[in-house]
C-alpha positions in Angstrom: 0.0 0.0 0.0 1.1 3.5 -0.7 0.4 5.6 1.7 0.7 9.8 1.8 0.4 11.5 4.9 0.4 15.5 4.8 1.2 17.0 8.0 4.4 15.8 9.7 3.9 16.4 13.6 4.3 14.4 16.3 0.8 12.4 15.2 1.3 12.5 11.2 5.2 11.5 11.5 3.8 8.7 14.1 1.2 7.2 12.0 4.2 7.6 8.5 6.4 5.6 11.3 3.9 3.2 12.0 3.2 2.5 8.7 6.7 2.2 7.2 7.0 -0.5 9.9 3.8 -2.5 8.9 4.9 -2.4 5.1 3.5 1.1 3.7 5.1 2.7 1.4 4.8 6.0 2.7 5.7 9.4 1.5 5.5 12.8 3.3 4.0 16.3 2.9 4.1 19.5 4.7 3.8 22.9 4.1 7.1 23.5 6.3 10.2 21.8 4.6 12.0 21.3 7.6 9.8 19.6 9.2 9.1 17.5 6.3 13.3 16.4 6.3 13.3 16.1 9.9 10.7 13.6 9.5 12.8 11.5 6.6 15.4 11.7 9.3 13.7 9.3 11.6 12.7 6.9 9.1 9.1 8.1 8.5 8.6 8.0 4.7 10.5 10.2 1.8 9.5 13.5 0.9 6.5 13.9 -1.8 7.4 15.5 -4.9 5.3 17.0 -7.7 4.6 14.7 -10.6 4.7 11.5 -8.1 1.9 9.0 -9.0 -0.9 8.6 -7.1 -1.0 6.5 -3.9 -3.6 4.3 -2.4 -4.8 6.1 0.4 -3.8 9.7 2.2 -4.4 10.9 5.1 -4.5 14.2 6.4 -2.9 15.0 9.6 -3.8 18.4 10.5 -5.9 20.7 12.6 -9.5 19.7 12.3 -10.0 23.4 10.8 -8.2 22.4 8.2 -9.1 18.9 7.4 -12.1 20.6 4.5 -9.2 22.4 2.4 -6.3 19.4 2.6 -8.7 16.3 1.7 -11.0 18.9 -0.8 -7.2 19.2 -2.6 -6.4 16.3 -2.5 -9.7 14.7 -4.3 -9.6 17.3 -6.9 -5.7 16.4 -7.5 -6.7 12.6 -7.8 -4.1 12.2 -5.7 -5.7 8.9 -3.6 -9.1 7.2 -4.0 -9.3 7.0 -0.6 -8.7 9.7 2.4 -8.8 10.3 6.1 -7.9 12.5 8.9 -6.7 12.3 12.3 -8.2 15.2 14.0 -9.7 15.1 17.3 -12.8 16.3 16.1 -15.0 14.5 13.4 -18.6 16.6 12.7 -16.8 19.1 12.0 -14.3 18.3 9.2 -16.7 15.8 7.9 -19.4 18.6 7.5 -16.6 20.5 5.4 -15.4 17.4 3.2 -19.6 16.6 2.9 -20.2 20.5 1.5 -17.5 20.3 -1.2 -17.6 16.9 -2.2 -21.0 15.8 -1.6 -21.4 11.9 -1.5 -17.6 11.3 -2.3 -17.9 7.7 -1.3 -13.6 7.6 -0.9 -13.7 9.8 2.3 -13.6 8.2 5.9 -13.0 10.0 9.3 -10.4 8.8 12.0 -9.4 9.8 15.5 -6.2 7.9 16.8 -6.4 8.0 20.8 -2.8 8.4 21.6 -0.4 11.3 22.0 1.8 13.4 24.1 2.4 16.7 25.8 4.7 17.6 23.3 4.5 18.3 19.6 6.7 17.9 16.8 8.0 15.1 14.4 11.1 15.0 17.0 8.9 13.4 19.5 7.4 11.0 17.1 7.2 7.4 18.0 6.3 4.3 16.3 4.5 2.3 18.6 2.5 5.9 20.2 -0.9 3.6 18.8 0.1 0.3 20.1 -3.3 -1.1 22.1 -4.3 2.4 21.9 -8.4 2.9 20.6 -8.5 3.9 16.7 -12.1 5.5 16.0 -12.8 4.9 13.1 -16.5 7.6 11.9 -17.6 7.0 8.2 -19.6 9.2 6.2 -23.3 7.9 5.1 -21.7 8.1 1.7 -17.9 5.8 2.7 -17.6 2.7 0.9 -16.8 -0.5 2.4 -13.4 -1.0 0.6 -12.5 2.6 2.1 -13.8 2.0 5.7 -11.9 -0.9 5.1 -8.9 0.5 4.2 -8.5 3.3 6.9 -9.2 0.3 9.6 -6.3 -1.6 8.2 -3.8 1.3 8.5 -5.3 1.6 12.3 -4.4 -1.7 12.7 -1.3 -1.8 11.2 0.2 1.1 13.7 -1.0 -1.6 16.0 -4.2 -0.2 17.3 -7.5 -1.0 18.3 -10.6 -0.2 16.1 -13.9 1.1 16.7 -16.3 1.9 14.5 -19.1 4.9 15.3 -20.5 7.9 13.8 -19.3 11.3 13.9 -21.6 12.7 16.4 -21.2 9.7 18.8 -17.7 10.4 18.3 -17.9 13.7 19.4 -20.3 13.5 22.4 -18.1 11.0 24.0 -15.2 12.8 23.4 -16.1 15.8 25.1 -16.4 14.2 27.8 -13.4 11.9 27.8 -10.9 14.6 26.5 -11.8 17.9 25.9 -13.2 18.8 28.9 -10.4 17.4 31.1 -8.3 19.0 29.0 -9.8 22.5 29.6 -10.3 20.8 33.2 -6.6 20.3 33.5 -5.8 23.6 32.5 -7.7 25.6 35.2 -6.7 23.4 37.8 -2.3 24.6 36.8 -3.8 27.9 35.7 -5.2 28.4 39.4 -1.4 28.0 40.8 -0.5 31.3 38.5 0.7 34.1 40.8 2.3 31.7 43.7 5.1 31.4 45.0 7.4 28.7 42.9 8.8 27.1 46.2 5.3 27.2 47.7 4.9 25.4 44.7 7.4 22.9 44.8 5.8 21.4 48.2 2.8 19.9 46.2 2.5 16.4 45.6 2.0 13.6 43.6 -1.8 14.3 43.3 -1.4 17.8 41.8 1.4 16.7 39.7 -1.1 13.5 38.0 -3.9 15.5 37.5 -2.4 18.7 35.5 -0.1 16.7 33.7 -1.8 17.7 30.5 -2.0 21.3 31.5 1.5 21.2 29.9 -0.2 20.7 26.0 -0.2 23.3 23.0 -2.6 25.7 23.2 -3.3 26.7 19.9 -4.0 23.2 18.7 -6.7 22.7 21.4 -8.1 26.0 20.6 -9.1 24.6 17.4 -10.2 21.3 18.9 -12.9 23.1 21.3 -13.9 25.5 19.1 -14.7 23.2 16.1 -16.8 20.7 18.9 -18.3 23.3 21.0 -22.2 21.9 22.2 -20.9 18.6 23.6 -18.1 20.5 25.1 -19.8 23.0 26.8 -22.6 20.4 27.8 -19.2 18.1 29.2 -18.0 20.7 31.1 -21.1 21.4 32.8 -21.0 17.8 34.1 -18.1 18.9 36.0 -19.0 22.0 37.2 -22.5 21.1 38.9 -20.9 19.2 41.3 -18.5 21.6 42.2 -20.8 24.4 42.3 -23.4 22.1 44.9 -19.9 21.7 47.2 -19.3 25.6 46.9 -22.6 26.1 47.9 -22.2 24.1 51.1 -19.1 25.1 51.8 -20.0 28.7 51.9 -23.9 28.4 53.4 -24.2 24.6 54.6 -23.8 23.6 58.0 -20.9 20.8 59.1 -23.0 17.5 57.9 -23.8 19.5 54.4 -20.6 20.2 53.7 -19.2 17.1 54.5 -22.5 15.4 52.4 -21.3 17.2 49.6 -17.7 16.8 49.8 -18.6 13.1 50.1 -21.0 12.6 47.2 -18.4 14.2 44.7 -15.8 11.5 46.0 -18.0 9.1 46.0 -19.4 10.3 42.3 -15.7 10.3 41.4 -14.7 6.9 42.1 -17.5 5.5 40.5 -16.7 7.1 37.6 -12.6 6.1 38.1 -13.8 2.6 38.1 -15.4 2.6 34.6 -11.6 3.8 33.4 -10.5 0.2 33.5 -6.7 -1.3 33.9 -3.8 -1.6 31.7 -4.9 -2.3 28.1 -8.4 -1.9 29.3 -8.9 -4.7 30.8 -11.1 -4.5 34.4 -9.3 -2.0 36.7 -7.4 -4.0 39.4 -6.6 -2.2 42.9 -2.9 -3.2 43.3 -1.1 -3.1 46.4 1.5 -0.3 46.6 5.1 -0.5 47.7 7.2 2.5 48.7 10.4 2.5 48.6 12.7 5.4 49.7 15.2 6.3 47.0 18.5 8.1 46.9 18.4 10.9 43.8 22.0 9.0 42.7 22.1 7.7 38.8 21.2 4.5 38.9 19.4 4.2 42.0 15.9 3.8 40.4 16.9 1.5 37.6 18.6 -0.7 40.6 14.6 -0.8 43.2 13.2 -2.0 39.4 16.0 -4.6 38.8 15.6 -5.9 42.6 11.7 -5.8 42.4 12.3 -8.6 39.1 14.8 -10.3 40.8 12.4 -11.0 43.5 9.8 -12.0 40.7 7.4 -9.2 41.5 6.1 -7.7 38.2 5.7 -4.1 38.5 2.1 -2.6 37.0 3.2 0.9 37.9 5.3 3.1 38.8 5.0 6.8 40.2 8.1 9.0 41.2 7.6 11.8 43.9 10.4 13.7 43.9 10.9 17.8 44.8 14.0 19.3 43.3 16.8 19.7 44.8 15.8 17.3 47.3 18.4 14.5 48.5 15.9 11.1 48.2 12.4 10.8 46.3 9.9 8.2 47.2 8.9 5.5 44.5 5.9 3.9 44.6 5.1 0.4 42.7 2.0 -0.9 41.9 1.8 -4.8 42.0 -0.7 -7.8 42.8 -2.1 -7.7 45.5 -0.9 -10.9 47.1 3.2 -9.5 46.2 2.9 -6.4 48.3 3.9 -8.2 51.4 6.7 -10.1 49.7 8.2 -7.6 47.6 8.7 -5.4 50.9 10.3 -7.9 52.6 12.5 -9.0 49.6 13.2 -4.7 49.1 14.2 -4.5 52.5 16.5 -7.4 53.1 18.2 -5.7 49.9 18.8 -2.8 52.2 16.2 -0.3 51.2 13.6 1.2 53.1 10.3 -0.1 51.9 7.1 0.0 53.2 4.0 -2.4 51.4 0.5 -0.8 51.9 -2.7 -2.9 50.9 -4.9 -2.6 47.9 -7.6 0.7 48.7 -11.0 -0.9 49.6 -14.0 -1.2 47.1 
């Protein structure tokens, strides 16, 4: 198969890596050259040039604001019979592809669930989709053979397909990522204005949940803005529940406020649960082992190396760690019934380790 993929950032040049590695013949396109050789650098395709023939199918990896214009140039260039984008959006870009190329029967939406913080073909990788979801939202016009096709090139970067329509698509993902995106973002913007060694004190908890604070801002500009109903709907979700614990916490008595506080725990767990474990498989509650390491090279690949040498595998593994600080507590998820064992096999090793039990339904 000979595959095109215009738009060489850290998503585009993943997918071209992907592909290259599953057998594609894959070629490259982007409206900055450098970007376009940096991505032939790591092995992602060769650069497209005018007069090439035709390929089988392209994809365009771009904003979703600009999905309409790439694929409607691409059709009228006959440069693939079949197309698709990547963008985190799908209504949207399909509505533009629909209004220029009514019932082109070659064109199939796609939304990869995978990235990163950062952006760029530099941070490219070519298993970013492995066991990662592949959505996969035809057009009432798609054919088979190109559903077909788009599925295959999910698969080959070693995804997971699902198949649904644009609108489901977008719903759902409103709720699972753009609104803890924006979510995220409030929650580090909040810290703005203190102190950075008042800062430095927080912990692990603060750390997990803005770790996507840190994402480009102009890309998910375009994301909200081109999905803005179920995002607005999504984020109300999460605000009514924080607005019922302002409320008692400003006018409630003791039991009210600690009702509320309560039922948004409570309301939060439940949902945590439907999150799953690794590779989506049932979540497990692991039992949690922390050990006490020295900030030394080598120190944390040598707790890893003595947790297999034990024969405890590790399902996790979180790092809580302040700057400048001399040690940094490790914490590693295992089964349950290794907990126990794997503090006892730590500790004869000479570290200081303590194992604490799974959390309770």
């Amino acid at each position: 198969m000979r595959l095109l993929v215009v738009g060489t950032g850290l998503i585009g040049t993943s997918v071209a890596l992907a592909a290259s590695a599953g057998g594609y013949d894959v070629s490259l396109e982007d409206q900055d050259p450098e970007r376009v050789a940096l991505a032939v650098s790591v092995g992602a395709g060769s650069p497209r040039r005018a007069g090439d023939p035709p390929v089988d199918l392209a994809v365009a990896a771009v904003p979703p604001a600009a999905v309409g214009g790439v694929v409607s140039r691409l059709i009228e260039a006959d440069v693939a019979p079949i197309l698709t984008h990547l963008a985190s959006v799908q209504s949207d870009p399909q509505h533009q592809v629909e209004s220029l190329h009514p019932g082109f029967a070659g064109f199939v939406g796609s939304h990869p669930i995978a990235g990163r913080e950062r952006s760029g073909p530099h941070h490219a990788s070519a298993d970013l989709f492995s066991r990662r979801p592949w959505i996969v939202c035809p057009t009432e016009a798609s054919a088979p053979a190109a559903v077909a096709a788009v599925s295959a090139l999910a698969a080959a970067c070693g995804a997971l397909v699902t198949v649904m329509p644009a609108t489901d698509h977008d719903a759902l993902f409103a709720r699972l990522s753009h609104s803890p995106q924006l979510v995220a973002s409030a929650l580090a913007g909040g810290l703005a204005g203190l102190d950075r060694a008042a800062v430095g004190l927080a912990g692990t908890g603060l750390r997990d949940t803005t770790r996507i604070a840190d994402s480009d801002a102009n890309l998910w500009a375009e994301i909200v803005a081109a999905n803005p109903g179920p995002v607005a709907t999504a984020l109300r979700a999460v605000l009514e529940p924080l607005h019922v614990v302002v409320d008692a916490l400003e006018h409630g008595a003791d039991d009210r406020r600690r009702e509320a506080v309560r039922d948004l725990i409570e309301r939060g767990r439940r949902g945590r649960e439907l999150l799953g474990g690794k590779h989506g498989q049932r979540a497990v509650r692991w039992a949690t082992v922390a050990v006490v390491v020295p900030d030394e090279p080598g120190k944390l690949a040598r707790v890893l190396n003595d947790a297999a040498a034990a024969g405890v595998n590790v399902e996790d593994i979180r790092v809580d760690h302040s700057p400048g600080q001399p040690f940094g507590i490790v914490e590693l998820d295992v089964a349950p019934d290794r907990g126990a064992l794997l503090e006892r096999d730590l500790i004869a090793r000479g570290w200081s380790a303590t194992a604490s039990p799974p959390p309770s339904a």
